[in-house]
N, C-alpha and C positions, 0 to 999 in steps of 0.2 A: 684259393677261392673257397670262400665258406659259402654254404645255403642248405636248407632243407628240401629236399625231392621226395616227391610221391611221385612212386611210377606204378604204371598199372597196363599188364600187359600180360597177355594170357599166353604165349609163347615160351616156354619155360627156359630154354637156351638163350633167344633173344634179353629176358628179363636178367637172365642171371649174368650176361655181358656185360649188359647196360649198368646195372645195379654196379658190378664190382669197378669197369672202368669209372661210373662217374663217382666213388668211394676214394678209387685211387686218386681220382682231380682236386678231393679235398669235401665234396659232399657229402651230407648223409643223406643215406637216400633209401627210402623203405619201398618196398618192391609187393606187388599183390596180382597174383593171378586173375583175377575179377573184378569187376566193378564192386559187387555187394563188398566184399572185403577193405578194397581202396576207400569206399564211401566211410566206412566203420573208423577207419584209420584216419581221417579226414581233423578229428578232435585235436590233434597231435600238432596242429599247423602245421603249416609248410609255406615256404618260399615261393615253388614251382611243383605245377603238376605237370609231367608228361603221362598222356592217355593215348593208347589203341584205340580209335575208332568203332571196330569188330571186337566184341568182347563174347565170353561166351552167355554171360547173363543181363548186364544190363550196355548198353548200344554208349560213347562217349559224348554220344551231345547228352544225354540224358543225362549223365555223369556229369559234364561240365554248368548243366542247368539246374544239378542240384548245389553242386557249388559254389555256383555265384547268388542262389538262394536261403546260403545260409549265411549267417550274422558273421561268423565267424571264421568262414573260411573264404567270402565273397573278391577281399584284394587279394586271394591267391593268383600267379600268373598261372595261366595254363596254357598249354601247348597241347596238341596235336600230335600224334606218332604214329605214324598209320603205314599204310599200303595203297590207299586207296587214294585216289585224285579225284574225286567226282567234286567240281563245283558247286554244288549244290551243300553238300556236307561243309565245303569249306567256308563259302558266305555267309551258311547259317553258323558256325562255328566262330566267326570274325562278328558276326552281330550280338552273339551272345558273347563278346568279349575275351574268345583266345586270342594270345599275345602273336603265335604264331601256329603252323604246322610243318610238319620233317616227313619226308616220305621217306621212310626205313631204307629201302632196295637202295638210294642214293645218299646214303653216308656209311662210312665206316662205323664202329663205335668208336674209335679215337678223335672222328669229323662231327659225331653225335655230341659228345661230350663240349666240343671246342665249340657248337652253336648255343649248347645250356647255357656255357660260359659268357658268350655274346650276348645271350638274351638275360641272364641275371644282371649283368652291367648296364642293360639298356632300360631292365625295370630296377634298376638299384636307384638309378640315376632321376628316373620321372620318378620314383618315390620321394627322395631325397630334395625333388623341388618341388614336392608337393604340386605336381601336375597332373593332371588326369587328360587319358583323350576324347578329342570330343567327338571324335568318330572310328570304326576299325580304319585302318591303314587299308588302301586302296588294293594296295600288292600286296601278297603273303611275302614270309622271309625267304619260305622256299618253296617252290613250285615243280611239280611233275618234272622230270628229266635237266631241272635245273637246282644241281646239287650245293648252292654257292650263298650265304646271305649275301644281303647288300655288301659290297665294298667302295672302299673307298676310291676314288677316283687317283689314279696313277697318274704320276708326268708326261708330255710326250717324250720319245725316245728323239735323242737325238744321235747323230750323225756321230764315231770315232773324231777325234782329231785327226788334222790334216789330211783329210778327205776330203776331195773336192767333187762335187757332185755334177760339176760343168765339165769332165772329161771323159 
């Protein structure tokens, strides 16, 4: 999977997982302790932003509002990478046009990486049919203590052969 990542994460350990596993998946991915620095980097395009929420200088909506206010980086997707689950953060986050949000404590960086991956195909896709939405998505992709995007709907299970369930 190819794409350009901007990640922005003031967590030094966490950053430098993130950065190398989604390197290994096949993206490039530039890594910035701060907002002011991520924002500077911004010129570079990118495919996908993942942002911290909690930054040490500037706050990620703030980040994600300069983004979508600039010419040139405004179809970038953005995501969410946070700690925090306040509702509030997240609707305003979904109104200003984040594609999703990831509550760090519930992914691995191998389960981090496999959502980048989900969400590059699902904005590869609305790109490629030149769609746009016409509203945030009702439900985030991932939600406090629910570490899972959407999946697909499974079969029911049925029953072994020659089982009879009347005995």
């Amino acid at each position: 999977m190819q794409g350009k990542i901007l990640l922005i994460e003031d967590e030094q350990y966490a950053r430098d997982i993130y950065k190398r596993q989604l390197d290994l998946a096949g993206f490039t991915t530039d890594a910035f302790p701060n907002g002011k620095e991520g924002l500077a980097a911004l010129a570079n395009k990118y495919d996908l932003a993942l942002i911290d929420l909690m930054l040490p200088d500037v706050n990620g909506v703030e980040i994600l509002k300069q983004i979508k206010a600039n010419e040139s980086s405004k179809n970038t997707a953005v995501v969410f990478l946070t700690n925090l689950g306040q509702d509030s953060l997240i609707k305003e986050g979904f109104s200003l046009g984040i594609v999703a949000y990831l509550v760090k404590s519930n992914y691995t960086p191998n389960q981090l990486v496999q959502e980048v991956q989900n969400i590059m195909t699902k904005v590869s896709s609305s790109a490629s049919q030149n769609t746009v939405p016409v509203q945030a998505p009702q439900t985030p992709i991932a939600s406090p203590g629910s570490p899972v995007a959407p999946t697909l709907a499974s079969p029911t299970p049925t029953p072994p052969q020659g089982i009879n369930s009347t005995q």
